[in-house]
PyMOL commands that place a pseudoatom at each C-alpha (Angstrom):
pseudoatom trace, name=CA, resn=UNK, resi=1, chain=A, elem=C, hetatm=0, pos=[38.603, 19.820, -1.009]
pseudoatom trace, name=CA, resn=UNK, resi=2, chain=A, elem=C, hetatm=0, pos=[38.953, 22.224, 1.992]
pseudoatom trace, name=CA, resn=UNK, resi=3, chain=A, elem=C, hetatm=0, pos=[36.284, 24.266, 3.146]
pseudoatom trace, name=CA, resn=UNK, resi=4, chain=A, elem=C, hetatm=0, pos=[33.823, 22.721, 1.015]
pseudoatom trace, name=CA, resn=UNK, resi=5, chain=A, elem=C, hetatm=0, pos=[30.886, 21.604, 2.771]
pseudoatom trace, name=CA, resn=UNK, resi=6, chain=A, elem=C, hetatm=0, pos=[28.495, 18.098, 2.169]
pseudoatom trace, name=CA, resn=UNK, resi=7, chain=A, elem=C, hetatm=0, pos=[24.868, 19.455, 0.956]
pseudoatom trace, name=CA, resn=UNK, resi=8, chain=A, elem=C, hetatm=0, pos=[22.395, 16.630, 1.937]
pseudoatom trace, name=CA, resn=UNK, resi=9, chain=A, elem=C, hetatm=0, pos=[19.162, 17.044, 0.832]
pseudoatom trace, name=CA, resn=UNK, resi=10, chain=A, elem=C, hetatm=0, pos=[16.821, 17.622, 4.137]
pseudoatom trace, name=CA, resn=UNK, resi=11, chain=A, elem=C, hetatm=0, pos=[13.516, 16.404, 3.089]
pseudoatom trace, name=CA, resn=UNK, resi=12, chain=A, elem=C, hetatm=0, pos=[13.261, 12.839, 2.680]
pseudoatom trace, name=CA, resn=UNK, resi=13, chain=A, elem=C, hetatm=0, pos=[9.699, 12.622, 1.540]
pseudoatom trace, name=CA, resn=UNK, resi=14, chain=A, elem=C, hetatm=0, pos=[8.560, 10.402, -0.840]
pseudoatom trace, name=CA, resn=UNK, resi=15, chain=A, elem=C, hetatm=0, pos=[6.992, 11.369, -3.972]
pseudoatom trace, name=CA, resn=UNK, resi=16, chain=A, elem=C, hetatm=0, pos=[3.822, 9.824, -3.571]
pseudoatom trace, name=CA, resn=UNK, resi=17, chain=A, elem=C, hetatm=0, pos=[1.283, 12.328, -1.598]
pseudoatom trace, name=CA, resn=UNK, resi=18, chain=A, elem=C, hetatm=0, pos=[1.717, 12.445, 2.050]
pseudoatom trace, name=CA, resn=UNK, resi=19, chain=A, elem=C, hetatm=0, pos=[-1.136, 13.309, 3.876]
pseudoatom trace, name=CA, resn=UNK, resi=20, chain=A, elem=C, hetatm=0, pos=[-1.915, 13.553, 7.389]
pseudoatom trace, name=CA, resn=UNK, resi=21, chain=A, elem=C, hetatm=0, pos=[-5.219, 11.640, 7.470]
pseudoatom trace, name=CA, resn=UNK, resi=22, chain=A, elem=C, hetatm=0, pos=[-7.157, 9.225, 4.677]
pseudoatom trace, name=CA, resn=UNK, resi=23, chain=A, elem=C, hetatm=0, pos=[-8.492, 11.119, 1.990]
pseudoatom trace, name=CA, resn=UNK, resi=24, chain=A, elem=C, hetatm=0, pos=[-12.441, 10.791, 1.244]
pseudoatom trace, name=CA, resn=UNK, resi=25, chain=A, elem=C, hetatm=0, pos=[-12.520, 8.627, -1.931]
pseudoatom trace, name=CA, resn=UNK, resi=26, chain=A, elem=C, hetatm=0, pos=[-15.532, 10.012, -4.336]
pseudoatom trace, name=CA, resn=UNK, resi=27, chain=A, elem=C, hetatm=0, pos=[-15.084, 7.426, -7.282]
pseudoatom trace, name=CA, resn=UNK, resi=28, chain=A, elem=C, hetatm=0, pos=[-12.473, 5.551, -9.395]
pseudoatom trace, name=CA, resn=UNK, resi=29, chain=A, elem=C, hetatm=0, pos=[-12.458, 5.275, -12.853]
pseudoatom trace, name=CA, resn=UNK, resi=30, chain=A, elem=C, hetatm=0, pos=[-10.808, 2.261, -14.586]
pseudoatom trace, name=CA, resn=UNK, resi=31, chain=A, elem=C, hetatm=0, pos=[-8.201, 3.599, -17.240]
pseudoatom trace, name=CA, resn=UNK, resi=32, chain=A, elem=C, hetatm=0, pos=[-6.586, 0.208, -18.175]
pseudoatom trace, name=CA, resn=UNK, resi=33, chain=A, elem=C, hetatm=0, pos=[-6.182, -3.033, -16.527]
pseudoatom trace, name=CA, resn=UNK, resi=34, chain=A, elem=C, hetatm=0, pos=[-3.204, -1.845, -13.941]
pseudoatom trace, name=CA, resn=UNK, resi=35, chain=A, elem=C, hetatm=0, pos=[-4.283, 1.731, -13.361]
pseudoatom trace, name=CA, resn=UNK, resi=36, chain=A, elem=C, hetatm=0, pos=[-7.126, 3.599, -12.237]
pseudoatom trace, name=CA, resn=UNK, resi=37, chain=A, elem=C, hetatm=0, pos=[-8.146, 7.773, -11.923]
pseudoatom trace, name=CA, resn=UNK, resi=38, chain=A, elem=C, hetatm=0, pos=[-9.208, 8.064, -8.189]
pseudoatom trace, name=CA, resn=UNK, resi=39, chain=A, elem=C, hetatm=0, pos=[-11.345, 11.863, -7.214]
pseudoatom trace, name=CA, resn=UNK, resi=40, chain=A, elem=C, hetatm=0, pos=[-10.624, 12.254, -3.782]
pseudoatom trace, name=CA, resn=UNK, resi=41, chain=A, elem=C, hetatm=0, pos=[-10.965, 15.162, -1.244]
pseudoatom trace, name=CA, resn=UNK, resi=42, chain=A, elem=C, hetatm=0, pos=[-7.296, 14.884, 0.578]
pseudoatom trace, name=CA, resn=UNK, resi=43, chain=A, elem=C, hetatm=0, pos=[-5.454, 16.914, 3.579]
pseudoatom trace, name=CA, resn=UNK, resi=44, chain=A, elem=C, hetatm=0, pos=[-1.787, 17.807, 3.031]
pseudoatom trace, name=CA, resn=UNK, resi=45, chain=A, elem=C, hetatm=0, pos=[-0.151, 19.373, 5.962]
pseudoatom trace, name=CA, resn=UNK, resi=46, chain=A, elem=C, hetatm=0, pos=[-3.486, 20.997, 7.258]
pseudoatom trace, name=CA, resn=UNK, resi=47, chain=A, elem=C, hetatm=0, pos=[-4.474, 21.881, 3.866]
pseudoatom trace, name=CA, resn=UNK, resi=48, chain=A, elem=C, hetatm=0, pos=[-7.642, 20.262, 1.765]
pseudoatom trace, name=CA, resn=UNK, resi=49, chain=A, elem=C, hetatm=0, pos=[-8.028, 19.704, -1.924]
pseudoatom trace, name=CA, resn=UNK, resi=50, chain=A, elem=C, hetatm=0, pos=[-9.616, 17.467, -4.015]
pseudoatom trace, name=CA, resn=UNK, resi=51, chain=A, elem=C, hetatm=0, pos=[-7.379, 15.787, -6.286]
pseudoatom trace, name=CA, resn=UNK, resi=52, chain=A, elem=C, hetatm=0, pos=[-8.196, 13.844, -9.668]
pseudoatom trace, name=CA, resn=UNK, resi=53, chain=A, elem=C, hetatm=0, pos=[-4.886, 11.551, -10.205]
pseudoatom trace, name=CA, resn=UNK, resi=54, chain=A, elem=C, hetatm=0, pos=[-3.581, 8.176, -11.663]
pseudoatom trace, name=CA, resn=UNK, resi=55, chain=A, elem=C, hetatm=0, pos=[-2.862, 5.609, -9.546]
pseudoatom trace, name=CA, resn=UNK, resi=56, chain=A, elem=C, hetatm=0, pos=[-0.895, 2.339, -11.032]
pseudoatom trace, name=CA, resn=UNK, resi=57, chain=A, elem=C, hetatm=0, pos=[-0.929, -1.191, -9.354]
pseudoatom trace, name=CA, resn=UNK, resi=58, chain=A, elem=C, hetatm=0, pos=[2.264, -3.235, -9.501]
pseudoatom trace, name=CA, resn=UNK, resi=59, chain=A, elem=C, hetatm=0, pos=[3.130, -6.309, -11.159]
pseudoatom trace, name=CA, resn=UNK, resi=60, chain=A, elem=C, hetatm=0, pos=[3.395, -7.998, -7.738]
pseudoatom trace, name=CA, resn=UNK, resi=61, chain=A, elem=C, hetatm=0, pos=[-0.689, -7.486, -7.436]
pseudoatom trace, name=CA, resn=UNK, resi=62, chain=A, elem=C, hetatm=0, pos=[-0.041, -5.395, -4.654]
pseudoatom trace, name=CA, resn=UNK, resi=63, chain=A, elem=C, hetatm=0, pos=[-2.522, -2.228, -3.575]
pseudoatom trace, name=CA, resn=UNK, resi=64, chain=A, elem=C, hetatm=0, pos=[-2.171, 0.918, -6.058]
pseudoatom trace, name=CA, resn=UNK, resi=65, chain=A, elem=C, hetatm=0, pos=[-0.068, 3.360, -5.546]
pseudoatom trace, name=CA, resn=UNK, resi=66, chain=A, elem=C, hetatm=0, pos=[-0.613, 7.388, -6.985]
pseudoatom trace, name=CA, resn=UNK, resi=67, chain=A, elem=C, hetatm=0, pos=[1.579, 8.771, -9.637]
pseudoatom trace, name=CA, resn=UNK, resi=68, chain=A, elem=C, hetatm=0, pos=[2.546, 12.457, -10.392]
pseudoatom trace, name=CA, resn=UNK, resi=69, chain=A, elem=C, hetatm=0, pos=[0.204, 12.488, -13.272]
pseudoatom trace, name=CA, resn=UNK, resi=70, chain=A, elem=C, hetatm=0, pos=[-3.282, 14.527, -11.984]
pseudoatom trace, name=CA, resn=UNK, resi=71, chain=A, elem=C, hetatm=0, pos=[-4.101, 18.011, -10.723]
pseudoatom trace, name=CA, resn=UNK, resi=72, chain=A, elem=C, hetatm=0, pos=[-4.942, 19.246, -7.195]
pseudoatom trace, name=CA, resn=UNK, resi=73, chain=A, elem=C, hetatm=0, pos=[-7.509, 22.083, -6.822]
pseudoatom trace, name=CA, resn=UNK, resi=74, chain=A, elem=C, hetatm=0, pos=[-7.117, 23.824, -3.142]
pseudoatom trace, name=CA, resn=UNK, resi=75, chain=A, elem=C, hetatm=0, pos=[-10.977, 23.606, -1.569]
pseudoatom trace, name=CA, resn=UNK, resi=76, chain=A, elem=C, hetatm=0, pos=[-9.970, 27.607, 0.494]
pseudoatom trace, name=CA, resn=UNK, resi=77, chain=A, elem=C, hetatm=0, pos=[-11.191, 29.727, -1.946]
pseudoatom trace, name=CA, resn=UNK, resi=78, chain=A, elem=C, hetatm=0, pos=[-11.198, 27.615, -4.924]
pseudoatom trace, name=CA, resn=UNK, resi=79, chain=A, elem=C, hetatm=0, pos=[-14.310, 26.527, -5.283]
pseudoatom trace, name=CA, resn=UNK, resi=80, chain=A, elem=C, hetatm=0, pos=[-15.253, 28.454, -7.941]
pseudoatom trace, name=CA, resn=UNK, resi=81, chain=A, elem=C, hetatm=0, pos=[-12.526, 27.100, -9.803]
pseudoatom trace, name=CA, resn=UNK, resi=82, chain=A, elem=C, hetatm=0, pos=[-13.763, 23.368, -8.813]
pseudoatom trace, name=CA, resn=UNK, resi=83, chain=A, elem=C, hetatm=0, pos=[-16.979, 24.439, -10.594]
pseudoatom trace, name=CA, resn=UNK, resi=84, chain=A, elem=C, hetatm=0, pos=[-15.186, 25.594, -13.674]
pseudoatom trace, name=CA, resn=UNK, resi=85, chain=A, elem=C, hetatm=0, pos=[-13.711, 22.085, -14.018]
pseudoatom trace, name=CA, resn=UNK, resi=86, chain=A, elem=C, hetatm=0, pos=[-16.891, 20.454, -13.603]
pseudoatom trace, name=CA, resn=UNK, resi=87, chain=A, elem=C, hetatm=0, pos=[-18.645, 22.812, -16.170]
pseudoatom trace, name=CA, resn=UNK, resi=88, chain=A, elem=C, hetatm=0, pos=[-15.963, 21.983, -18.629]
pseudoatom trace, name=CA, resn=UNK, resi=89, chain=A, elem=C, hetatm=0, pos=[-15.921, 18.421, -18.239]
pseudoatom trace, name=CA, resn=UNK, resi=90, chain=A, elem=C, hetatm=0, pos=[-20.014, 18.557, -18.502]
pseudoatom trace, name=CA, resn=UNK, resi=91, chain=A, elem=C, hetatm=0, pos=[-19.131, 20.946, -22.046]
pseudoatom trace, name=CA, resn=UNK, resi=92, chain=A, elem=C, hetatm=0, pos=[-16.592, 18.208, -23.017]
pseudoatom trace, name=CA, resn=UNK, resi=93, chain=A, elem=C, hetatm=0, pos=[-19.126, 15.298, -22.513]
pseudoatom trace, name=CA, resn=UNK, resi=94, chain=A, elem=C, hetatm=0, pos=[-22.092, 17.211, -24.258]
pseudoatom trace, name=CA, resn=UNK, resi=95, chain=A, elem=C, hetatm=0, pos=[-19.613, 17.686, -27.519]
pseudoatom trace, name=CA, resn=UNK, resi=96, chain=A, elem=C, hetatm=0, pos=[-18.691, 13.790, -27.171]
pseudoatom trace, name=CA, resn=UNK, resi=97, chain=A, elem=C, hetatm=0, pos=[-22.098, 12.554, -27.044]
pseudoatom trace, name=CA, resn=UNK, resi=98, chain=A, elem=C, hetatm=0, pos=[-23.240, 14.743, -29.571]
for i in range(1, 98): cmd.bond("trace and resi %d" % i, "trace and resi %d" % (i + 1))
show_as sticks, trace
zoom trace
């Protein structure tokens, strides 16, 4: 069609998290037998957070690899929301022990 133009998509980036350096690994939890929730303080594009995601290992044995399924929490000024996580996962262990 004339005067119709191509629309590419410009960023290439894969869905896994990109980050600019290794992020600071604070524990792994074993969900099943081929995936695992990893708490990790991370950098994306200057920015840190600490993110609590699930990360799947292939068939092939190869290393794990993170899925979209977790949340991020910004470290700037969020802090205070990082301790309302915390408090509520203490609240939700208390009621599960109880």
């Amino acid at each position: 069609m004339a005067g119709t133009e191509e629309i590419t998509k410009e960023d290439d980036t894969p869905s896994e998290i990109a980050t600019t350096q290794e992020p600071h690994v604070f524990g792994t939890v074993q969900k099943d037998d081929n995936s695992i929730i990893m708490i990790a303080l991370n950098n994306f594009k200057g920015y840190e957070y600490i993110d609590v995601r699930q990360w799947w290992k292939p068939k092939d044995g190869s290393e794990y690899r993170p899925t979209k399924q977790g949340i991020t929490i910004p470290v700037k000024h969020e802090l205070d929301t990082l301790e309302e996580v915390i408090s509520s996962l203490a609240k939700a262990k208390e009621y599960l022990d109880a």
